[in-house]
C-alpha positions as CSV (number, residue, x, y, z in Angstrom):
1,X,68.4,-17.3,103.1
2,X,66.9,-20.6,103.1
3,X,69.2,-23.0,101.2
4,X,67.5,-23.8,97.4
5,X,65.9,-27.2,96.8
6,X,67.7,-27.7,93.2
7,X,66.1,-31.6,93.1
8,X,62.6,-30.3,93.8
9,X,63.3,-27.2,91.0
10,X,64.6,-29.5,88.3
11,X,62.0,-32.0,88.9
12,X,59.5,-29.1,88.0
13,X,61.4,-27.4,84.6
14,X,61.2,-31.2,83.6
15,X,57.3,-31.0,84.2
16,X,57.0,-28.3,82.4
17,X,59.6,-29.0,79.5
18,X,58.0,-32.1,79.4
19,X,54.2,-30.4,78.9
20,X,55.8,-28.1,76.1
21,X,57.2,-30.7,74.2
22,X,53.6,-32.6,74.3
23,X,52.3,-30.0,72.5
24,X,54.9,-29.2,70.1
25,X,55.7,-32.4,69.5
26,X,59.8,-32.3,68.0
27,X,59.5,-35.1,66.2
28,X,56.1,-33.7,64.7
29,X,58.5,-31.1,63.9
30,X,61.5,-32.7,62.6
31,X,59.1,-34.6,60.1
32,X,58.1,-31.0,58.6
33,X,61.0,-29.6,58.6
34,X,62.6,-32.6,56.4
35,X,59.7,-32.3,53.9
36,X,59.7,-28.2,53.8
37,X,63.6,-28.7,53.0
38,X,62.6,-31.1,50.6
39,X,60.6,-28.8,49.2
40,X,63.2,-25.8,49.4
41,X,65.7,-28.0,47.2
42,X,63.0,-27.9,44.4
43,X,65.1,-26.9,41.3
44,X,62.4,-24.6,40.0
45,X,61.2,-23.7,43.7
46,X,61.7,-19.6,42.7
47,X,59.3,-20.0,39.4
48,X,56.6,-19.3,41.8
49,X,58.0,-16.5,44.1
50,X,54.7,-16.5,46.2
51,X,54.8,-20.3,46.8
52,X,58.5,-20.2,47.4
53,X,58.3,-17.1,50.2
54,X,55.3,-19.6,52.2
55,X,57.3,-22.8,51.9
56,X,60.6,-21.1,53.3
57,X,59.1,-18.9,56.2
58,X,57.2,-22.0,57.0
59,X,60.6,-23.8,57.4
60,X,62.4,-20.9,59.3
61,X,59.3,-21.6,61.5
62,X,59.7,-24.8,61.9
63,X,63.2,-25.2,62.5
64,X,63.2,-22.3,65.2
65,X,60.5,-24.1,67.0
66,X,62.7,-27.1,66.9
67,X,66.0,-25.7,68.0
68,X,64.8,-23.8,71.0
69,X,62.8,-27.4,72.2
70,X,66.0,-29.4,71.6
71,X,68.1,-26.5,73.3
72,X,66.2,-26.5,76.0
73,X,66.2,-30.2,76.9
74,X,69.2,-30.4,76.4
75,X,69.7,-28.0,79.0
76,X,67.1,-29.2,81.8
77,X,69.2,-32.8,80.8
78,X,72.5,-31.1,81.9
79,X,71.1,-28.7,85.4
80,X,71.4,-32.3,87.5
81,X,75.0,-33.1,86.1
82,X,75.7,-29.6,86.7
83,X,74.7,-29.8,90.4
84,X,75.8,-32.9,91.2
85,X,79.4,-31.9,89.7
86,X,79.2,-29.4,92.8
87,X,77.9,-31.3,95.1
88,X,81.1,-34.0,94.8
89,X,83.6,-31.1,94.4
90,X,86.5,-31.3,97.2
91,X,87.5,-27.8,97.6
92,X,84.4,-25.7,98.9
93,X,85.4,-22.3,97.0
94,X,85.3,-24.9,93.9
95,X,82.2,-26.0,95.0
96,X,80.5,-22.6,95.4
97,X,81.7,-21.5,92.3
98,X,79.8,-24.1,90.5
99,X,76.6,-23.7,92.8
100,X,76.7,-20.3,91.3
101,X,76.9,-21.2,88.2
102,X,73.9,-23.9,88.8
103,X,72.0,-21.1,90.2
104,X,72.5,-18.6,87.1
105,X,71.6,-21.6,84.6
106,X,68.8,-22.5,86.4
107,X,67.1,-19.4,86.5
108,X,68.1,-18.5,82.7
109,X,66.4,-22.3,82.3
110,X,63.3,-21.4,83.5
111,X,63.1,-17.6,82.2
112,X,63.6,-19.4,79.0
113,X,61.1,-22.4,79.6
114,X,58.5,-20.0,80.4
115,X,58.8,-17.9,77.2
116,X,58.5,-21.1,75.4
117,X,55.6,-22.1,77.1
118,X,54.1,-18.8,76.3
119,X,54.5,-19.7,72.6
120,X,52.4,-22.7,72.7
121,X,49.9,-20.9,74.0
122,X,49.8,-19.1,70.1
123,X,48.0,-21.6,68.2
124,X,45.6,-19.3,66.2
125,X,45.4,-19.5,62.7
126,X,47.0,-16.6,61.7
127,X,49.4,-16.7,65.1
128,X,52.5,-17.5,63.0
129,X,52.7,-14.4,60.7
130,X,54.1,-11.7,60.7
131,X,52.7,-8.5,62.6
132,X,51.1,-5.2,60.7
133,X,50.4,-2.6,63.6
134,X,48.8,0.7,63.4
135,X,49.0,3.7,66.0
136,X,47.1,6.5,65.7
137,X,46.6,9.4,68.1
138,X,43.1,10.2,69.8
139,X,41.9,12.0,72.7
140,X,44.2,14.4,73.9
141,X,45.8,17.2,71.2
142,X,48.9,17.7,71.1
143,X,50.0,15.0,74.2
144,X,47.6,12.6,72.7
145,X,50.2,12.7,69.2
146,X,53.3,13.2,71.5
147,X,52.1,9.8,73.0
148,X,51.5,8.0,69.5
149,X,54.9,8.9,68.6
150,X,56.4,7.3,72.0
151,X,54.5,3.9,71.3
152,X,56.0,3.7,67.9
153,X,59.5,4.0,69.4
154,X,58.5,1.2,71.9
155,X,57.3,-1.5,69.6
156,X,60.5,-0.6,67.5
157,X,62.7,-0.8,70.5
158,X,61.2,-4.1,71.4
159,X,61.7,-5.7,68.1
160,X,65.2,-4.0,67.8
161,X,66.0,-6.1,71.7
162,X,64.7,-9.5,69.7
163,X,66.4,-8.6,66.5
164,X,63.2,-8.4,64.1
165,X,63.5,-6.6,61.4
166,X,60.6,-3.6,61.1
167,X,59.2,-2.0,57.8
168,X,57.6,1.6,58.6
169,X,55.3,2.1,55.6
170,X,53.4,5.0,56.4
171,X,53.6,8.4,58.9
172,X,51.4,10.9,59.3
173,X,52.6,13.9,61.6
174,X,50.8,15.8,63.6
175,X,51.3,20.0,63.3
176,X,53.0,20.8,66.3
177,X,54.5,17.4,67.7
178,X,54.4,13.5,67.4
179,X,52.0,11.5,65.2
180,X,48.3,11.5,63.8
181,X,49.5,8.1,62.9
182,X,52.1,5.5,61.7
183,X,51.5,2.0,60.5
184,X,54.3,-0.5,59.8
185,X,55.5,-4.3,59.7
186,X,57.2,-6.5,62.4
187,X,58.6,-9.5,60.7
188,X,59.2,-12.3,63.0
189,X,57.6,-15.8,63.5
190,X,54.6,-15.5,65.9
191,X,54.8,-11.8,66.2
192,X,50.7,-11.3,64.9
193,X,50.3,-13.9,67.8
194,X,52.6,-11.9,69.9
195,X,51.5,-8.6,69.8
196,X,48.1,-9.1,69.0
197,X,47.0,-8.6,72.8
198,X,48.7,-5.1,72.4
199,X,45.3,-3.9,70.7
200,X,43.1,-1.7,72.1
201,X,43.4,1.7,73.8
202,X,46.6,2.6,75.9
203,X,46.4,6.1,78.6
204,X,49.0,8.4,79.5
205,X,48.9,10.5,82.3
206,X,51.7,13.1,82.9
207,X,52.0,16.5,83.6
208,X,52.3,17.9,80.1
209,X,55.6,19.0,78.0
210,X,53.1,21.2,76.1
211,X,51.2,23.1,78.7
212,X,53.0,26.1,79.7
213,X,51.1,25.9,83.1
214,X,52.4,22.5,83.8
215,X,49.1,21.1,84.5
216,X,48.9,17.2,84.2
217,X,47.1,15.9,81.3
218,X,45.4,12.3,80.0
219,X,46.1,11.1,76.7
220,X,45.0,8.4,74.3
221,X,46.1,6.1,71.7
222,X,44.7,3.6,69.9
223,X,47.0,0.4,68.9
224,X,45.4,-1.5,66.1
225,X,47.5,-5.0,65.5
226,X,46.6,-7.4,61.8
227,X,47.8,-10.2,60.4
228,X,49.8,-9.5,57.3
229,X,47.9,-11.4,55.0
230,X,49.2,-14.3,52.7
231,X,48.3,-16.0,49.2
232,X,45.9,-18.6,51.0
233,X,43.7,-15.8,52.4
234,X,41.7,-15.2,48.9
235,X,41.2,-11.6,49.4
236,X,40.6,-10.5,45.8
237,X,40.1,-6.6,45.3
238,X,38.3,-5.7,42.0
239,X,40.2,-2.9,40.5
240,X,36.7,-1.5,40.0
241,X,36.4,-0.9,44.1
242,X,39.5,1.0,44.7
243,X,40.2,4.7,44.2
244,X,43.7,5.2,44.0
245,X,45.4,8.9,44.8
246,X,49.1,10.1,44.5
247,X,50.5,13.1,46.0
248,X,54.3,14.1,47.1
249,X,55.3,12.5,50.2
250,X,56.1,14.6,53.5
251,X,57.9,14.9,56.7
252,X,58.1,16.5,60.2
253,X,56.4,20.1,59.8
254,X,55.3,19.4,56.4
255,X,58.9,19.9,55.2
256,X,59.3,17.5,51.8
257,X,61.3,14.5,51.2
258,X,60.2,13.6,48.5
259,X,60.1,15.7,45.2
260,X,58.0,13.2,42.9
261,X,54.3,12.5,43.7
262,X,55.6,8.6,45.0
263,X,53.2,8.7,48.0
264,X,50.1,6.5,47.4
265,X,46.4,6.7,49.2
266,X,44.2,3.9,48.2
267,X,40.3,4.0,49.3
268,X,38.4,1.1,49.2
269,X,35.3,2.1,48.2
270,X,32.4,-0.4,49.5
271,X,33.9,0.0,52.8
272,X,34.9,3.1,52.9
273,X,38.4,2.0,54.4
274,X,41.4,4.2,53.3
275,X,45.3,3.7,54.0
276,X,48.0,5.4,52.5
277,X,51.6,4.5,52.0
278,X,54.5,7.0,51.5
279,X,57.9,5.5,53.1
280,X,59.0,3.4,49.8
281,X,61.1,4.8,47.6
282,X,58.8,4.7,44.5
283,X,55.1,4.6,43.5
284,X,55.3,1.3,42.8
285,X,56.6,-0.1,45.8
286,X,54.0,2.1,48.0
287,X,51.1,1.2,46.0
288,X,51.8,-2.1,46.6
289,X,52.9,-1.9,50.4
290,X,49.1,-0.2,50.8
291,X,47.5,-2.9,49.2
292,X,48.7,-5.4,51.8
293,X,48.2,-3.2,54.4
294,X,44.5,-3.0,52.7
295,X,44.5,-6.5,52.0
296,X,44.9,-6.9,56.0
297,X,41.9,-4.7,57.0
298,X,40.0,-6.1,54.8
299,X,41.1,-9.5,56.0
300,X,40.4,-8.6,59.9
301,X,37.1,-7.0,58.8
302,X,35.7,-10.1,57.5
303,X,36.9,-12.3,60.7
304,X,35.0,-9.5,62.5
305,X,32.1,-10.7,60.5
306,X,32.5,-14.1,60.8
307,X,33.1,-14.0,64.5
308,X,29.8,-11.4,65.2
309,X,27.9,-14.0,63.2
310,X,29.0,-16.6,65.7
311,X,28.2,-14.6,68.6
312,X,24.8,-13.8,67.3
313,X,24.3,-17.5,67.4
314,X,25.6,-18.1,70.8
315,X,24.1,-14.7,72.2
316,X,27.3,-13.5,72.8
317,X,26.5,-9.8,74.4
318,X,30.1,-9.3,75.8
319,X,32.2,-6.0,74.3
320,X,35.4,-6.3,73.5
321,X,38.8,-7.3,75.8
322,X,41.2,-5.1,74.1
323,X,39.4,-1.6,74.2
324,X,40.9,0.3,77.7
325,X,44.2,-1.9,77.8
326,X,47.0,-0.2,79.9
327,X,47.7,2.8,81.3
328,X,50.9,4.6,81.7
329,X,51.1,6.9,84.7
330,X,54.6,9.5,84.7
331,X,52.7,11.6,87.7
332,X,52.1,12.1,90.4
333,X,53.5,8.7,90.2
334,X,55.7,6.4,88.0
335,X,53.8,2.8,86.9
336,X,53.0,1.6,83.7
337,X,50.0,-1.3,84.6
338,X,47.9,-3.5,82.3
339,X,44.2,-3.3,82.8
340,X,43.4,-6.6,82.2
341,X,46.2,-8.7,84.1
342,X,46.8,-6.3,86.5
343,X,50.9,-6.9,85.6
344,X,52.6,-3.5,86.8
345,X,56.1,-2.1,86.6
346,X,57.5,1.1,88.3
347,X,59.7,2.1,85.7
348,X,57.7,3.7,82.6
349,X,61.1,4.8,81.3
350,X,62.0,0.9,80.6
351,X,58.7,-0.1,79.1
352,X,58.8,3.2,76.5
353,X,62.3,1.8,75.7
354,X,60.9,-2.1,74.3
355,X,61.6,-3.5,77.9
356,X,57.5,-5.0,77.7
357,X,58.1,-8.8,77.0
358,X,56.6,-9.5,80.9
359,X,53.2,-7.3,80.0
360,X,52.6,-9.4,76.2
361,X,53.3,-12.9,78.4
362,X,50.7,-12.0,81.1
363,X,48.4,-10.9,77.9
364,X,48.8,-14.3,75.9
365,X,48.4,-16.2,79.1
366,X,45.1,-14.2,80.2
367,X,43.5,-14.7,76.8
368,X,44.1,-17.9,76.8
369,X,42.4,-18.0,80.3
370,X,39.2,-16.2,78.9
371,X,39.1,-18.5,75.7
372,X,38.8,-21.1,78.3
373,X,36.3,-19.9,80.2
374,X,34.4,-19.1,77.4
375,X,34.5,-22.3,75.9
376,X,33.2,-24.1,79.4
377,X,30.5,-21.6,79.8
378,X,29.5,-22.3,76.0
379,X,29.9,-26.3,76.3
């Protein structure tokens, strides 16, 4: 093995630390986070619960985005210290023990570096909230709700590995197996911006659990990602345009866990949009968790308006990137591979359990790469 060129490595996590901190700007960011604490010490900051939730997530924002840039240079500062240490050690065991030790910060450096980078890559409006995502089953029966069901466990896995908290609101089961749907909340900074490239339609193909001749079968789900929506969005709803329903709220097989009609259907009635809500503990709480969830498609359904209007005027003909997204192959082979950044793994098993941060990096980084190009062809 060729000997590692640790000057020439450094050199280029200081490039690229360098290029992140450009654009993130820490002391940019240690100026907001002084006035949002400022803010935050406001005697009577709680007299407005809605103003008081923005300005503290705001500063958990901030002051995340600052620790991990000021970790990591003080890091990259360190690596040269670190190898030069070896480099002027007398005993050569000593010596290789630190090399080692160079080796395993270095590469934890640039893992980190790169997941960074990835983040300043999420500078959409709505990038920095939190992330409301809805699974539903389609083509395929009883494999095709099977499948839904594993998705669900995935994006909960993967927040569970990055320790954000998720908020299952509603779950509709399907008859025999799995899910007609599920919709819930990941609450994390930059998870909307995150996961967001997870929409469209992901593909299964497996020989099936449910087919008593073993014959291999292709299943689909949809993944529909939002933006939880906030005070500053404006999306008013007239009492006058909602039809609310109640009924008793229900579990796998139709068996009941809930004794009290809590569950809560609202339907929107100029658009014809309808969400339910049934995983709070009380009317209340799940008419209100279905209004947000409302409030969001409501929300995405105007930016969908916005942006066709735009396209009209550009005559912008092109169909969606997120429709056929990856596809998830258990035989006659195992590899789970993203349509769109051709980023593959051989172990299916590790993606269904959260293991997909390498699969949303290539998606962020390839959007970005086709917002580019659409903005040169358009200029």
């Amino acid at each position: 093995m060729a000997a590692r060129d640790y000057d020439t490595e450094i050199a280029a996590l200081q490039r690229t630390l360098e290029g992140i901190e450009a654009v993130l700007d820490p002391a940019s960011l240690r100026a907001q986070a002084a006035e949002l604490e400022r803010q935050a010490s406001v005697p009577d900051l709680w007299d407005d619960p809605t103003q008081a939730q923005d300005v503290t997530s705001r500063l958990s924002r901030v002051q995340s985005d600052l620790r991990r840039v000021e970790e990591l240079r003080r890091r990259v500062d360190d690596l040269p210290v670190l190898v030069e240490l070896a480099r002027d050690e007398d005993d050569s065991v000593q010596a290789a023990d630190t090399l080692r030790e160079a080796d395993v910060e270095l590469d934890a450096v640039a893992k980190a570096l790169s997941e960074l980078e990835v983040r300043t890559l999420l500078a959409g409006e709505y990038d920095p909230r939190d992330a409301l995502l809805t699974i539903r089953a389609e083509a395929g029966g009883v494999d095709a709700a099977d499948f839904a069901e594993m998705l669900l466990r995935m994006y909960v896995r993967w927040a569970e590995r990055h320790g954000h908290p998720v908020d299952i609101l509603d779950t509709s089961y399907a008859e025999e197996a799995g899910l007609k749907s599920a919709t819930f909340a990941i609450k994390a900074p930059y998870a909307y911006g995150t996961l967001s490239v997870e929409q469209g339609t992901h593909r299964l193909v497996r020989i099936s659990p449910f087919d008593n001749q073993g014959r291999r079968q292709t299943s689909f789900a949809g993944v529909e990602v939002l933006p939880v929506t906030e005070q500053t969005d404006h999306i008013e709803i007239p009492d006058a345009d909602i039809r609310v329903d109640v009924f008793r709220s229900s579990g796998p097989g139709g068996q009941s866990v809930n004794t009290t009609d809590s569950a809560v259907r609202i339907t929107h009635v100029p658009t014809g949009i309808v969400v339910s809500c049934q995983n709070e503990k009380s009317q209340i709480q799940n008419r209100a968790a279905a209004m947000r969830v409302l409030q969001a498609r409501l929300l995405a359904r105007r930016r969908e308006e916005e942006r066709a209007e735009m396209d009209a005027l550009k005559g912008d003909s092109g169909g969606s990137w997120g429709n056929q997204m990856r596809s998830y192959v258990l035989h006659p082979y195992q590899m789970v591979k993203d349509l769109r950044t051709e980023v593959e793994t051989g172990s299916p098993q590790a993606v269904f359990d959260g293991d997909i941060d390498d699969f949303l990096d290539a998606g962020i980084r390839w959007r970005k790469q086709q917002e580019t190009a659409g903005a040169m062809l358009s200029s």
